[in-house]
Structures are given as structure tokens and as C-alpha cells.
C-alpha positions in Angstrom: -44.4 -26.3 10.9 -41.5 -24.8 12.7 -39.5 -22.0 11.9 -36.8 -23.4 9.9 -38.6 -25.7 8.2 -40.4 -23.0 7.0 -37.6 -21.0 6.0 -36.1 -24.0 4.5 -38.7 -25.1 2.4 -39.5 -21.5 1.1 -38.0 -21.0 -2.2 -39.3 -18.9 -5.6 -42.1 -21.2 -7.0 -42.3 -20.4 -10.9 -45.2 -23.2 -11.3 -48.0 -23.2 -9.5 -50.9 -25.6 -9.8 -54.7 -25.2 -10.7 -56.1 -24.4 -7.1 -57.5 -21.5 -5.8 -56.3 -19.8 -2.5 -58.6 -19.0 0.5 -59.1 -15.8 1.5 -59.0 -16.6 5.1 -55.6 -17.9 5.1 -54.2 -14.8 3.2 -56.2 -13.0 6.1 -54.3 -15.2 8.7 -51.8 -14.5 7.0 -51.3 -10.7 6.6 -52.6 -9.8 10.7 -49.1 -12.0 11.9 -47.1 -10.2 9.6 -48.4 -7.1 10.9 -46.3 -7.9 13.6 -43.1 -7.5 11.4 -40.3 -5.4 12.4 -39.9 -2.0 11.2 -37.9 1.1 12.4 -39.8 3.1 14.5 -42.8 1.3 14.2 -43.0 3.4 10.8 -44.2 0.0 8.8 -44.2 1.5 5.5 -45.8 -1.4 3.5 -48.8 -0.8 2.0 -50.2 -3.5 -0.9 -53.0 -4.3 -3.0 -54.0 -8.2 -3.5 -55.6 -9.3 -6.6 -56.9 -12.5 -7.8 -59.9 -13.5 -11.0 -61.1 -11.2 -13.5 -59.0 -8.4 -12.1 -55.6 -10.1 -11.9 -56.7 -11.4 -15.5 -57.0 -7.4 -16.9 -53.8 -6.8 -15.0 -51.7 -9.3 -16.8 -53.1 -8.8 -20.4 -52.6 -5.2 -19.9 -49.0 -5.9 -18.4 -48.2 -7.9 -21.4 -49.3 -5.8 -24.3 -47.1 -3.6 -22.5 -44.2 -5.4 -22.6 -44.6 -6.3 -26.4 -44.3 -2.3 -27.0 -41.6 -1.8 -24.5 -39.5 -4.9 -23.5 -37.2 -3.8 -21.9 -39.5 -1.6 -19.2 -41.2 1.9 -19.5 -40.6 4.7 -17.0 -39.1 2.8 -14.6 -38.9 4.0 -11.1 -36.1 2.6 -9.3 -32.9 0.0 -10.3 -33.9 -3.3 -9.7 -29.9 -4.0 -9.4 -27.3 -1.6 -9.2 -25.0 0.0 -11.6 -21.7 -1.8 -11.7 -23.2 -5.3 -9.8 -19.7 -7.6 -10.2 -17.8 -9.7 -7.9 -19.7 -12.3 -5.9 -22.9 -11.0 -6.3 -22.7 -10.7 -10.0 -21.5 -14.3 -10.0 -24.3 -15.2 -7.8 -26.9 -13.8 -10.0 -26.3 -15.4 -12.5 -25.8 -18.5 -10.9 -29.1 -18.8 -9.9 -30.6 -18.6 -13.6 -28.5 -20.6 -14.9 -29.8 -23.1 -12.4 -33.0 -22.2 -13.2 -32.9 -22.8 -17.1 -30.9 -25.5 -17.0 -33.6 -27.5 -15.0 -36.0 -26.9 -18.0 -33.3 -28.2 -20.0 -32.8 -24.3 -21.7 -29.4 -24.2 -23.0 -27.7 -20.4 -23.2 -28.2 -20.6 -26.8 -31.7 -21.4 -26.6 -32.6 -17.3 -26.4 -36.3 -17.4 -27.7 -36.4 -20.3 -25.2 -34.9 -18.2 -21.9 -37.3 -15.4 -23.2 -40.6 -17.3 -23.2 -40.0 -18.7 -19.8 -39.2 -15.0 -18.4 -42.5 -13.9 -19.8 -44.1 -16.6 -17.9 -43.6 -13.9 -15.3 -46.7 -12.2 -16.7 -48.9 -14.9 -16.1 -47.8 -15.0 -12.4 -46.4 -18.8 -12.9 -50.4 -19.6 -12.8 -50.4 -18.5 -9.2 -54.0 -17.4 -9.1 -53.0 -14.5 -6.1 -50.9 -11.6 -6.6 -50.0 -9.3 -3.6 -48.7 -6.1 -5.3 -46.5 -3.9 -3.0 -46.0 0.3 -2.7 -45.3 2.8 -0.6 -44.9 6.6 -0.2 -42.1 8.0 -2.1 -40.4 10.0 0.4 -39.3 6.8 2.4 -36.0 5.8 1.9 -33.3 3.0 2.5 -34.1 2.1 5.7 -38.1 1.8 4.9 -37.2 -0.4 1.9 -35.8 -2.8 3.9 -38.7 -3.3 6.4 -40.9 -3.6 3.3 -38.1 -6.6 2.8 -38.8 -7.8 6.4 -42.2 -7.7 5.7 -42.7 -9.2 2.4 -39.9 -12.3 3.6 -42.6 -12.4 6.8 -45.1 -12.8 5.1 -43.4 -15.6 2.8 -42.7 -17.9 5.7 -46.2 -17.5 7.2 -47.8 -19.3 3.2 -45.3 -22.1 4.1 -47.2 -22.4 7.5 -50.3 -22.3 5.3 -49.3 -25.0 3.0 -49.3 -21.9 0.1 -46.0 -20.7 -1.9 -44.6 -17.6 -3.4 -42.6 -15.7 -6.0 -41.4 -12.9 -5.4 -41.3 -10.2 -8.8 -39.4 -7.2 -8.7 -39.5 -7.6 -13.0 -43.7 -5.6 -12.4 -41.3 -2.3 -11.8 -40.2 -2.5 -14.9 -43.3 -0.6 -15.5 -43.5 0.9 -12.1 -45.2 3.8 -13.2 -48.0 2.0 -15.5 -48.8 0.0 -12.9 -49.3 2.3 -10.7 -51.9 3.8 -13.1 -53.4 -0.2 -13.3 -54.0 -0.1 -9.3 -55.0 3.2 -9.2 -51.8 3.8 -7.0 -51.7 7.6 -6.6 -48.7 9.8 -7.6 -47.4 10.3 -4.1 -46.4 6.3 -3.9 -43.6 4.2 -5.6 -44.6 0.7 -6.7 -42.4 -1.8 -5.3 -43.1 -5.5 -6.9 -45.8 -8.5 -7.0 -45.7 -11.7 -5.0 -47.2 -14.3 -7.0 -49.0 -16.9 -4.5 -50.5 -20.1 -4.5 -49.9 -23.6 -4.1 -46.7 -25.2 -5.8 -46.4 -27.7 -8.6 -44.1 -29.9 -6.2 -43.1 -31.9 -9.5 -42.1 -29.3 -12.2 -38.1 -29.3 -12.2 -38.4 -25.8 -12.2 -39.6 -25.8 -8.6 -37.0 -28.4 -7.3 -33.2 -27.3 -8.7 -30.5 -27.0 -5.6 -30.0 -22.8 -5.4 -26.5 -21.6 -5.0 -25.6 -19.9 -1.5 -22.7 -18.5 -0.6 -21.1 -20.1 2.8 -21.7 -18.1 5.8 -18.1 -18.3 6.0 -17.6 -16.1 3.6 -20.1 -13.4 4.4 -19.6 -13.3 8.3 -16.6 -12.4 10.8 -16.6 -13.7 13.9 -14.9 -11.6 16.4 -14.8 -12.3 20.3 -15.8 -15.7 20.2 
């Protein structure tokens, strides 16, 4: 598979099929995105993949959780910013409206939108999750080579015929699920990746996501 039609054909799967995912090609995986770019050579990633019985404790645990506290518990960092508005606002909300309107979820349809967000829980059925941390004293620039290693690591699965989603909604309960994965005090959980192989069917997995034109993010200057 080549580059681009790796990146191309990556997307946020949120249905995944009934097939389990070989260790060896999350193996083959992880040791070329090693090789990611980080400042300094710091590469501040550190993660914990879980999959069976485990994953299984994890996510009833996760939801009884968020039946007491919806809306997140002692969370850790803000998964958007105060104030998000303009384009990127408009983009957000773009894409999950998208999204639900694939699965035919009309905005009134509130119990509806809320059952599918929970499916978050269940990891899609994705029968791997690759949960991400690191120390707490690393800042901006060390979150973003996590970002370069996470999107690394998301166009190597395409290479291996696997698929991800990417979940930043786990830190809503950073600090619980820090306690889950016996993450220590001295790190900051991150999010999950939910991985395995897509439902290529479900329309959840196929509506067209809105970008915004390069045009309008990039100057051109001395060309």
C-alpha cells in the first residue's frame, strides 16, 4: 500500500467486525512507529494495549462510570478549548452531524445521538484498545509528538489491513483510568485507539468528512 493510499483510506472506524487482531502485526506495527518524529528524540509516548477479559473489565468498569458521572470525573486536561468558535467550531460540528445523519439520527433524536456516543464504551467492537500516557511534566510540544506518533501508528494498521478510532472521550475519566491501568500518579492519561478490522458496509464507516480547502489554511509566499 503506498503512502497516500494509506493516509487516504484512514478514517475513524466506529464499527468494527467480529475478528480478532494478531499480535504480530500490532508488533510490526509499534517497532516502525518507533521511528516517529519527536523533538529531541524525547519520544514521550508511552501506552498500554488491551484486548479479552481485560479490555472486557475495562469497559464495564468505564461504563458504570459514566452512568454516575456522564459528563466525566476529575478530568485531567480539555479535550477542546474554552471559547472553540469560528471555523473550527463549525468544523466540529460538521463532522457529527455527518456522522449521525449516516445512521439516519435526526438532531431531535437525543436518546438516539446518546446511545451511539456510548458505543464509545464498547470500543465500536474493536477487540484492541491501545491506551496512551505520559509523564506529566511534558508539555505542548511533547503532546504533539504523541500526535505524530499515535497518527504513525494509524497509517501503519492501514498497511496491515487493520483500522482505528481514535478516543480522546476515555479522559473524561483521565484520572479513573489511570487507577484501571495501574498508571501511576506521576503520568497523565492521554486517550484509547480502538483497533481492528472495519465493517466496510455500516454507513457509519463510509459518510464523505468535511475538510477545509488547503486554500484556506495555507499562504503561499515566494512561489
Amino acid at each position: 500500500m503506498k503512502t497516500s493510499e494509506a493516509v487516504t483510506s484512514r478514517r475513524s472506524i466506529r464499527q468494527f467486525i467480529d475478528k480478532p487482531v494478531e499480535r504480530e502485526k500490532l508488533e510490526r506495527v509499534l517497532e516502525k512507529a518507533q521511528l516517529a518524529a519527536s523533538g529531541g528524540n524525547v519520544q514521550p509516548w508511552e501506552a498500554i494495549i488491551v484486548t479479552g477479559q481485560p479490555l472486557a473489565e475495562i469497559t464495564a468498569k468505564i461504563k458504570e462510570k459514566a452512568k454516575a458521572a456522564p459528563l466525566g470525573e476529575n478530568i485531567e486536561y480539555a479535550i477542546y478549548p474554552e471559547g472553540l468558535a469560528g471555523r473550527h467550531e463549525d468544523q466540529r460540528r460538521a463532522v457529527g452531524k455527518a456522522m449521525f445523519d449516516s445512521i439516519g439520527l435526526a438532531r431531535e433524536d437525543k436518546a438516539g445521538r446518546i446511545a451511539q456516543m456510548q458505543k464509545n464504551w464498547d470500543s465500536f467492537d474493536a477487540p484492541v484498545q491501545l491506551f496512551t500516557y505520559t509523564r506529566k511534566y511534558m508539555g505542548p510540544p511533547q503532546w504533539s509528538d504523541m500526535g505524530m506518533w499515535l497518527q504513525t501508528i494509524m497509517i501503519l494498521l492501514r498497511e496491515e489491513e487493520l483500522d482505528s478510532c481514535a478516543q480522546e472521550i476515555w479522559a473524561l475519566y483521565g484520572s479513573y483510568m489511570r487507577e484501571l491501568l495501574n498508571i501511576d500518579d506521576d503520568h497523565i492519561f492521554f486517550c484509547g485507539m480502538a483497533i481492528g478490522y472495519r465493517d466496510a458496509d455500516h454507513p457509519i464507516n463510509n459518510f464523505e468528512r468535511p475538510r477545509t480547502p488547503v486554500s484556506d489554511v495555507v499562504k503561499w509566499e515566494g512561489w
